[in-house]
C-alpha positions, -999 to +999 in steps of 0.1 A: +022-267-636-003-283-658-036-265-664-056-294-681-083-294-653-082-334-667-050-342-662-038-365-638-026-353-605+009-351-598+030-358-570+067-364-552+068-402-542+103-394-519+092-382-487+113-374-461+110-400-435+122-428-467+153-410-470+181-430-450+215-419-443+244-439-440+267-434-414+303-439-415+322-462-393+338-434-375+305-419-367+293-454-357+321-461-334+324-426-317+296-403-323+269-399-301+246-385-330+222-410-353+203-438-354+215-474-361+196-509-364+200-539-343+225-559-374+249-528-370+248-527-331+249-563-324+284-562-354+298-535-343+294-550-305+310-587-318+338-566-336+346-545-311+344-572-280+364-596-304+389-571-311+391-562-272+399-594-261+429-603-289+443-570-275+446-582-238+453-616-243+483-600-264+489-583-236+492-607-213+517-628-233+536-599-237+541-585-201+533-620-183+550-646-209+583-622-218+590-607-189+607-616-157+596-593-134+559-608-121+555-575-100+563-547-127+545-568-151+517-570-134+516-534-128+524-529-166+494-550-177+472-535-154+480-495-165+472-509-200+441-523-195+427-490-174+437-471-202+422-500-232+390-494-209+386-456-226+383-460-261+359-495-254+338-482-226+335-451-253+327-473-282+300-488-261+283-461-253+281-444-284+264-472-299+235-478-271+229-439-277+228-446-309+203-475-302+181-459-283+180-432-309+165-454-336+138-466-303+128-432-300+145-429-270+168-403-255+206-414-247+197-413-211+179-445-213+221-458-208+216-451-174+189-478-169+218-501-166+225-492-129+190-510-122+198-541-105+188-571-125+157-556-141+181-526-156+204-550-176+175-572-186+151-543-197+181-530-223+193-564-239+152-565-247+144-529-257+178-520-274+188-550-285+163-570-297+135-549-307+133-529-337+131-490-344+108-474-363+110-470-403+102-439-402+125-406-393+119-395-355+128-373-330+166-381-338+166-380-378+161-405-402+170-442-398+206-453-408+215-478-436 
């Protein structure tokens, strides 16, 4: 500490709210924890949709185009896609929690999506398009 009464006062420029932690993609993809911006959600959306759909159209050459058998096939390709509907429907989820995280916004907000018409509408606005605060929140500080 300085005791020149003259001196100029002295002072941290970091505060805590400018502090931003990255997240991983792991914790992007499958942790429900953390805030992220719209550029990460509406990537990690593309990627993951994109990704998604090579996998079942894959799928269907393979049981449909290679096989014989149209009814075991069928059943084949449908036992698949049930169980490709885990790890996407879980991917999706985690990032709107993560979304409405960085709005402020508790995780339950997902469940504005059983509103008919308005419910949809009312997150593609709010979590997609508009932007979280700078600052940290209720949910920790913003993500890079």
């Amino acid at each position: 500490m300085n005791t020149n009464i003259y001196a100029s006062p002295q002072a941290t420029l970091e505060h805590e709210s400018d502090t931003v932690i990255p997240l991983t993609l792991k914790q992007i993809l499958f942790s429900f924890r953390g805030r992220i911006g719209r550029k990460v959600f509406w990537l990690c959306l593309l990627v993951s949709t994109l990704i998604t759909w090579v996998i079942i159209a894959g799928l269907a050459f393979i049981t449909f185009a290679l096989s014989g058998n149209t009814d075991t096939s069928s059943s084949l390709y449908l036992s698949i896609m049930y169980l490709l509907c885990i790890p996407t429907g879980w991917i999706g989820l985690a990032l709107q929690a993560k979304r409405w995280h960085d709005r402020n916004k508790s995780a339950w907000w997902i469940l504005i999506m059983f509103v008919p018409v308005i419910g949809p509408l009312w997150m593609l606005i709010e979590a997609g398009f508009m932007a979280g605060g700078p600052e940290a929140n209720n949910y920790g500080p913003p993500s890079a």
